[in-house]
PDB file of N, CA, C and O in Angstrom:
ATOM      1  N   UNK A   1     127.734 100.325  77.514  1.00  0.00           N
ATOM      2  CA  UNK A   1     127.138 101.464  76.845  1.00  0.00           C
ATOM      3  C   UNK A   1     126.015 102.020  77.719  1.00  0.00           C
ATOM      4  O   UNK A   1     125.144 101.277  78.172  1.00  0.00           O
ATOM      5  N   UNK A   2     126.047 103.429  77.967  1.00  0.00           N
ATOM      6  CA  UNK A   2     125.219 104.068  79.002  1.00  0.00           C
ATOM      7  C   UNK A   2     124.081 104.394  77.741  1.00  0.00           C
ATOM      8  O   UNK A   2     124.485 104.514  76.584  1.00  0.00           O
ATOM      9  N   UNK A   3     122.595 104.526  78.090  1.00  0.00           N
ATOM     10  CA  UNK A   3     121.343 104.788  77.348  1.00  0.00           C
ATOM     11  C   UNK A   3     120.797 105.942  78.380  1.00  0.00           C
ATOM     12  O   UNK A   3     120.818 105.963  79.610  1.00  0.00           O
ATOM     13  N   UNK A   4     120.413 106.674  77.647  1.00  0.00           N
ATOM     14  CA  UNK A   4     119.137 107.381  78.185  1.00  0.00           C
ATOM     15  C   UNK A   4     118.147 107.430  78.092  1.00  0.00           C
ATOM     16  O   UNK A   4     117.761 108.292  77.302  1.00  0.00           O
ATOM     17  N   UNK A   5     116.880 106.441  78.913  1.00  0.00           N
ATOM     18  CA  UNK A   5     115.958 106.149  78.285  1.00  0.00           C
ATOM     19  C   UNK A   5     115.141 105.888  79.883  1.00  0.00           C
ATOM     20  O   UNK A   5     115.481 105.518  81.006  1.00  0.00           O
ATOM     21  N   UNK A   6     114.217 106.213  79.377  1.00  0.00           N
ATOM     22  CA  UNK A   6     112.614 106.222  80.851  1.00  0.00           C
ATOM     23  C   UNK A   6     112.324 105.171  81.308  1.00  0.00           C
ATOM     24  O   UNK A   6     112.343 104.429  80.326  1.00  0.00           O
ATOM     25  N   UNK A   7     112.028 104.516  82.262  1.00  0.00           N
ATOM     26  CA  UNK A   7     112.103 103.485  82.929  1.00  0.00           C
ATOM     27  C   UNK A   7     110.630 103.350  83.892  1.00  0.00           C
ATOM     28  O   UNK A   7     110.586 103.913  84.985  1.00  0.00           O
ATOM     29  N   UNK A   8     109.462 102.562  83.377  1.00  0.00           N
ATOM     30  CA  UNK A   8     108.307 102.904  84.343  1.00  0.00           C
ATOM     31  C   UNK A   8     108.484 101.144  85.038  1.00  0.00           C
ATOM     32  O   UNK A   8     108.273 100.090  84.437  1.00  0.00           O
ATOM     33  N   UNK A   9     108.845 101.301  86.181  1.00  0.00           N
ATOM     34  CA  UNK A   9     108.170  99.706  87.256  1.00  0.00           C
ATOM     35  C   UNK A   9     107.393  99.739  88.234  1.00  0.00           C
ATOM     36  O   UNK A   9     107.733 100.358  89.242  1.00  0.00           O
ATOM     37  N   UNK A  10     106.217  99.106  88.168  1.00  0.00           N
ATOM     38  CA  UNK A  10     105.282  99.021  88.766  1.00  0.00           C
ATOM     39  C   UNK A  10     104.929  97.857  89.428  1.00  0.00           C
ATOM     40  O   UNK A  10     104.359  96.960  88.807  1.00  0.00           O
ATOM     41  N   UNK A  11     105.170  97.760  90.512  1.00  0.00           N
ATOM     42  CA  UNK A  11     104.877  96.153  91.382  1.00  0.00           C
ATOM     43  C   UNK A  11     105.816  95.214  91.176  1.00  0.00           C
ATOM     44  O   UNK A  11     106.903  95.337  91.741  1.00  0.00           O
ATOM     45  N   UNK A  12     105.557  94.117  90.333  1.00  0.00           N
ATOM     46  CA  UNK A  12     106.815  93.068  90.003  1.00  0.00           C
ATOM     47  C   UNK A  12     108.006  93.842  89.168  1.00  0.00           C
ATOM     48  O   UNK A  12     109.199  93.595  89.341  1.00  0.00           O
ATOM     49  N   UNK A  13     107.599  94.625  88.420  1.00  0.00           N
ATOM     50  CA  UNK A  13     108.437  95.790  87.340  1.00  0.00           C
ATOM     51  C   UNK A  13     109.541  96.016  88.463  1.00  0.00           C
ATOM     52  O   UNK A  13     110.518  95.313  88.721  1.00  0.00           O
ATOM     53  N   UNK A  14     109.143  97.107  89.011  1.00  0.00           N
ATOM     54  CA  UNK A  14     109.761  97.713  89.692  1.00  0.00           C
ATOM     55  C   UNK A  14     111.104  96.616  90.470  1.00  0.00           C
ATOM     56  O   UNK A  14     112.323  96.778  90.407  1.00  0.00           O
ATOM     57  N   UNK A  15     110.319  95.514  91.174  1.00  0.00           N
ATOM     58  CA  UNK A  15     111.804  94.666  91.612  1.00  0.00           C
ATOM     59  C   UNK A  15     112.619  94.046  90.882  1.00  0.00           C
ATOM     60  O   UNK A  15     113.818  93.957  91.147  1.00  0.00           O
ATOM     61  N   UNK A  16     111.916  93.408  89.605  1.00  0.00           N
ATOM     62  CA  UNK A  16     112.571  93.187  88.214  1.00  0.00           C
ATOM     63  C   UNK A  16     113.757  94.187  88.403  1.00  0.00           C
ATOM     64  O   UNK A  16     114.807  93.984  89.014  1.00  0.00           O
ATOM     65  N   UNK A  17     113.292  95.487  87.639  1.00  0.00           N
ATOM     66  CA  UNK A  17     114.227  96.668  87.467  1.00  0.00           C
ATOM     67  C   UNK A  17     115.277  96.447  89.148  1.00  0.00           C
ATOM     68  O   UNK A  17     116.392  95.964  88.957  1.00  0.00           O
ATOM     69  N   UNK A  18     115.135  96.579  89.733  1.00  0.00           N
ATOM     70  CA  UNK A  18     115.808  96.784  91.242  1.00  0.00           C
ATOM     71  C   UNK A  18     117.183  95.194  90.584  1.00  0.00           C
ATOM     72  O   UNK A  18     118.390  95.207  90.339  1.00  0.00           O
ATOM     73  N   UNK A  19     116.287  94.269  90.551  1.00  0.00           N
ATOM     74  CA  UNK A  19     117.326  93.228  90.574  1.00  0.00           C
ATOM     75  C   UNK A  19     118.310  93.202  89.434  1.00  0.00           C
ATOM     76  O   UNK A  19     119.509  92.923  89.453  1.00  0.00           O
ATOM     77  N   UNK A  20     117.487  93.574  88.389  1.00  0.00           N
ATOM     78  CA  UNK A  20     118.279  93.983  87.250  1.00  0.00           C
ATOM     79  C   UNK A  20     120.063  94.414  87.488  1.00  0.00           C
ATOM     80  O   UNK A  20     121.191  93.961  87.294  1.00  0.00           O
ATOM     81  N   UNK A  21     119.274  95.723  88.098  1.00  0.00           N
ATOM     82  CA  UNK A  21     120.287  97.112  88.096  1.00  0.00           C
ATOM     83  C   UNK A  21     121.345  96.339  89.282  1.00  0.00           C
ATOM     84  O   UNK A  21     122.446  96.878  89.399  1.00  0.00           O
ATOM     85  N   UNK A  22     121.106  95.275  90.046  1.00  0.00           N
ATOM     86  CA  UNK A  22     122.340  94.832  90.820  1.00  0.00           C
ATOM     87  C   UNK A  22     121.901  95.349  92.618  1.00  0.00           C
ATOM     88  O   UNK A  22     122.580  95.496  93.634  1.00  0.00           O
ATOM     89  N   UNK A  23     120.135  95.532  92.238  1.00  0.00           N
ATOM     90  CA  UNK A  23     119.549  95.647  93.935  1.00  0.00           C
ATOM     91  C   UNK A  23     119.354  94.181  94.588  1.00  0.00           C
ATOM     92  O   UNK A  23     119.542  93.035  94.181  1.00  0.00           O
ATOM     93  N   UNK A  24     118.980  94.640  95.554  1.00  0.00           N
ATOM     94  CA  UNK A  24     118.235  93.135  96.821  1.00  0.00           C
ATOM     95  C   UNK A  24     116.969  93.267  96.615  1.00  0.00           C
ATOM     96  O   UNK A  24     116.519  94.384  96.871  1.00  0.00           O
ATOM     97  N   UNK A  25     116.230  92.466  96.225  1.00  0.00           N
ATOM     98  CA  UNK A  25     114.635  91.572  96.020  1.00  0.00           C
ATOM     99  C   UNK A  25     114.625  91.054  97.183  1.00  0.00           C
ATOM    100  O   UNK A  25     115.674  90.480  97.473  1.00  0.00           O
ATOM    101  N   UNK A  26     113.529  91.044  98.238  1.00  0.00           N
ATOM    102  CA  UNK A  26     113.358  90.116  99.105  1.00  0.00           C
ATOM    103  C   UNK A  26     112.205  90.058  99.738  1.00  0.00           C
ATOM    104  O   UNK A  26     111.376  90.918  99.442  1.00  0.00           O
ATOM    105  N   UNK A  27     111.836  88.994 100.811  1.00  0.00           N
ATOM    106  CA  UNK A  27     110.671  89.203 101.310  1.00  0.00           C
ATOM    107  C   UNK A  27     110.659  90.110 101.976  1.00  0.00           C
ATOM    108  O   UNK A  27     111.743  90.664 102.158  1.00  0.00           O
ATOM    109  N   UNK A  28     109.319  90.725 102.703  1.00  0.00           N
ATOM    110  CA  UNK A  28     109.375  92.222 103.714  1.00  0.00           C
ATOM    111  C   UNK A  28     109.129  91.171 105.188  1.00  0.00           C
ATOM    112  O   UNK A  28     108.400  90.180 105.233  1.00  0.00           O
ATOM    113  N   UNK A  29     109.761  91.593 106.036  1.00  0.00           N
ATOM    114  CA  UNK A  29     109.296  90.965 106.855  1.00  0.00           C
ATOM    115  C   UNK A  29     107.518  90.947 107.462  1.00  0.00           C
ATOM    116  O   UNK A  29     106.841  90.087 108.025  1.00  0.00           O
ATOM    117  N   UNK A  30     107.306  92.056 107.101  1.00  0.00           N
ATOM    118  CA  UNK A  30     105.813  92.506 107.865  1.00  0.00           C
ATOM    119  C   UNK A  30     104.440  91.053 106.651  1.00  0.00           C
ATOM    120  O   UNK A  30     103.276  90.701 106.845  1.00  0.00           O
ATOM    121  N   UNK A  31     105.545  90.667 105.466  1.00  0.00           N
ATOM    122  CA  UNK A  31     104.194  89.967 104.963  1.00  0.00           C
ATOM    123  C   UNK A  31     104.020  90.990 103.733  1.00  0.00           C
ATOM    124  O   UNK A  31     104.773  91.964 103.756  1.00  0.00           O
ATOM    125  N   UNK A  32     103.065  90.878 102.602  1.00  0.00           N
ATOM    126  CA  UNK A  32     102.590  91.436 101.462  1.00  0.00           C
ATOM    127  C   UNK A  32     101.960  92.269 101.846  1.00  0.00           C
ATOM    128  O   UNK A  32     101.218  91.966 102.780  1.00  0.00           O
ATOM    129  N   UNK A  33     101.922  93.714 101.348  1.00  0.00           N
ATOM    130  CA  UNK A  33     100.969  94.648 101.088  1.00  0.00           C
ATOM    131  C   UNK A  33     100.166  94.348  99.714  1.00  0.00           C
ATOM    132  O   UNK A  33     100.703  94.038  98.651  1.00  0.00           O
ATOM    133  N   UNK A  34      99.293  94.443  99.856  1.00  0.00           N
ATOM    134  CA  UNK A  34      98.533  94.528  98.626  1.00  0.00           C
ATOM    135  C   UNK A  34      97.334  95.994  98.801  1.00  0.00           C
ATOM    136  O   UNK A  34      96.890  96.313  99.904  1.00  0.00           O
ATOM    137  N   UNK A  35      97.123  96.420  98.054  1.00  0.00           N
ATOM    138  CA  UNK A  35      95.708  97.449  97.972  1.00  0.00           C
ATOM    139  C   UNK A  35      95.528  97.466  96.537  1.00  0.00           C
ATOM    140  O   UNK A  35      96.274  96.940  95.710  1.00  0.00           O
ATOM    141  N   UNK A  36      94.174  98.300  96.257  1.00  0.00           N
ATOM    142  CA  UNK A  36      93.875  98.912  95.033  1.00  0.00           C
ATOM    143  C   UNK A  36      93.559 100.641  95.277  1.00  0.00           C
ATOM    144  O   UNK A  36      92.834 101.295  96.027  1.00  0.00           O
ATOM    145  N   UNK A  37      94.523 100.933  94.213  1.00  0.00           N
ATOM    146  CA  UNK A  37      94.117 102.000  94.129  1.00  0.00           C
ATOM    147  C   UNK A  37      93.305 103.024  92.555  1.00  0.00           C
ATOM    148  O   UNK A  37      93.588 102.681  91.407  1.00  0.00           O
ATOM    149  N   UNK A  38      92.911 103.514  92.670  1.00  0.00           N
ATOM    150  CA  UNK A  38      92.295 104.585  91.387  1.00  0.00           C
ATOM    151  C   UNK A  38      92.569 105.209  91.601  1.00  0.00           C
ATOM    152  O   UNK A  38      92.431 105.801  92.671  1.00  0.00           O
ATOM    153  N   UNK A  39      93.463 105.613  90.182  1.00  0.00           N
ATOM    154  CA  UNK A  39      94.013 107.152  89.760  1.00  0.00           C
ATOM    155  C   UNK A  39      93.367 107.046  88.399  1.00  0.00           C
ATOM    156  O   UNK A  39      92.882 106.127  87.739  1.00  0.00           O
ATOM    157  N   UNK A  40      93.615 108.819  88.174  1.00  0.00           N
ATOM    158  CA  UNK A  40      93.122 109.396  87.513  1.00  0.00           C
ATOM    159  C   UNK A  40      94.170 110.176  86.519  1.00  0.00           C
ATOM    160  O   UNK A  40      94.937 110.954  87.087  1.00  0.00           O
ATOM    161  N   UNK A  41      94.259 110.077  85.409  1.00  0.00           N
ATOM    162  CA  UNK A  41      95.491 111.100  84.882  1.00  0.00           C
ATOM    163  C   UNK A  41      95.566 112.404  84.190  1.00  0.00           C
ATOM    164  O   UNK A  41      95.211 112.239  83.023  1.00  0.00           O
ATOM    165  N   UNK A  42      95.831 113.432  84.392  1.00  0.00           N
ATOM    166  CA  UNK A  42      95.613 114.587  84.235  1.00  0.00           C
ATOM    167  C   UNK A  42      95.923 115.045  83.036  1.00  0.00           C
ATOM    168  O   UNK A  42      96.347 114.141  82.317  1.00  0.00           O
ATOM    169  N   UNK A  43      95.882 116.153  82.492  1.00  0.00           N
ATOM    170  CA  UNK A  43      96.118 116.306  80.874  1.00  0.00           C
ATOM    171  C   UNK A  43      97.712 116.113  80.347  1.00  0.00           C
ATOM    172  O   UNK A  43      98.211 115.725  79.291  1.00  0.00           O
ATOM    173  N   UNK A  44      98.212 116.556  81.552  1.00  0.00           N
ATOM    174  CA  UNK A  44     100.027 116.167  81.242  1.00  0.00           C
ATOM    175  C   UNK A  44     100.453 114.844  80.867  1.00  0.00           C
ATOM    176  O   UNK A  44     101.145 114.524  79.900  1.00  0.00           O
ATOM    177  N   UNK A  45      99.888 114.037  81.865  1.00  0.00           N
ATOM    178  CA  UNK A  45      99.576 112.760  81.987  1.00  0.00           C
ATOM    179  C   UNK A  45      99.289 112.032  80.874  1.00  0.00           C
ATOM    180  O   UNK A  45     100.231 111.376  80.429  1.00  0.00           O
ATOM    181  N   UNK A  46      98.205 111.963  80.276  1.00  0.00           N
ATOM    182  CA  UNK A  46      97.386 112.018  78.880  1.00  0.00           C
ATOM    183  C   UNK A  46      98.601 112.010  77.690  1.00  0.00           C
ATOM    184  O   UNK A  46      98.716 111.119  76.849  1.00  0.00           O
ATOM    185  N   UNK A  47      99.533 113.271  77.813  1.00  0.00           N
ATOM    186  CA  UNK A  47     100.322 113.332  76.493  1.00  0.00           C
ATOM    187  C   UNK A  47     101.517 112.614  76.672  1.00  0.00           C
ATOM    188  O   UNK A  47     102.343 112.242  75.839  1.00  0.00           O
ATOM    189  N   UNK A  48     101.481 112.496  77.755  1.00  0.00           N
ATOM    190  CA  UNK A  48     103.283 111.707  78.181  1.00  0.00           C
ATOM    191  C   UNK A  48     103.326 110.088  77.337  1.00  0.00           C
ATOM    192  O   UNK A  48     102.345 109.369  77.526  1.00  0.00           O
ATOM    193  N   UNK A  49     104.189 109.685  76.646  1.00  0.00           N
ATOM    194  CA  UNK A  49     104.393 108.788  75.634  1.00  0.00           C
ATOM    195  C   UNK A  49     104.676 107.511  76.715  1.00  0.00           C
ATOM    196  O   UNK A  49     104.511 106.409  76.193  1.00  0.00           O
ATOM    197  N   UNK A  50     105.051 107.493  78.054  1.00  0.00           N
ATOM    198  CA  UNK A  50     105.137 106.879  79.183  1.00  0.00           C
ATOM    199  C   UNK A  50     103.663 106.212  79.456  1.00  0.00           C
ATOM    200  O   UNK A  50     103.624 104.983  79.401  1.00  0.00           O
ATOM    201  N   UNK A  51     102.710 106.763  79.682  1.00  0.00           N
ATOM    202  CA  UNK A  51     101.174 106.550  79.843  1.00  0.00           C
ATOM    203  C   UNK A  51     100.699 106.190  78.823  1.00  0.00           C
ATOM    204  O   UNK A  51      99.632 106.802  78.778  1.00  0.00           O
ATOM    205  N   UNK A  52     100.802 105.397  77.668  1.00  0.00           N
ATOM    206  CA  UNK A  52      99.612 105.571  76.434  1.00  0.00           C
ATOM    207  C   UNK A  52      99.053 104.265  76.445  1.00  0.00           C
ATOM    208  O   UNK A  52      98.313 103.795  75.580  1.00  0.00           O
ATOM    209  N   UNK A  53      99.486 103.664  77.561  1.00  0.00           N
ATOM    210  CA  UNK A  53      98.729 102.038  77.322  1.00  0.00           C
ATOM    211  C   UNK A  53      97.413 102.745  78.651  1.00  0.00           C
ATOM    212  O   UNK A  53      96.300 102.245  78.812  1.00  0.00           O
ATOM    213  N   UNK A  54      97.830 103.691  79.257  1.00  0.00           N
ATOM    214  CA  UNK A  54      96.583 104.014  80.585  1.00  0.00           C
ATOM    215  C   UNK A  54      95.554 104.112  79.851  1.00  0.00           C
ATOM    216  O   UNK A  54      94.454 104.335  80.356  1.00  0.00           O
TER     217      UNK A  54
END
């Protein structure tokens, strides 16, 4: 059964989802990226039912 439904992955999410769907998870060769970043979300942002835990 096909769904239509929004899909947000973010960091582990995102490869979760990848492995899920029948992708390759793996190490990078270069080693972990890590950073931090700050964002900010704009009024669109704000109403989107996707964002309401931000």
């Amino acid at each position: 059964m096909q769904k239509n439904i929004t899909i947000l992955g973010i960091c582990f999410g995102y490869q979760l989802l990848a492995y899920t769907l029948g992708g390759l998870v793996d190490y990078h060769r270069l080693g972990e990226e890590k950073r931090k970043t700050e964002i900010q979300l704009t009024e669109e942002g704000r109403r989107d039912s996707m964002l309401f835990i931000l």
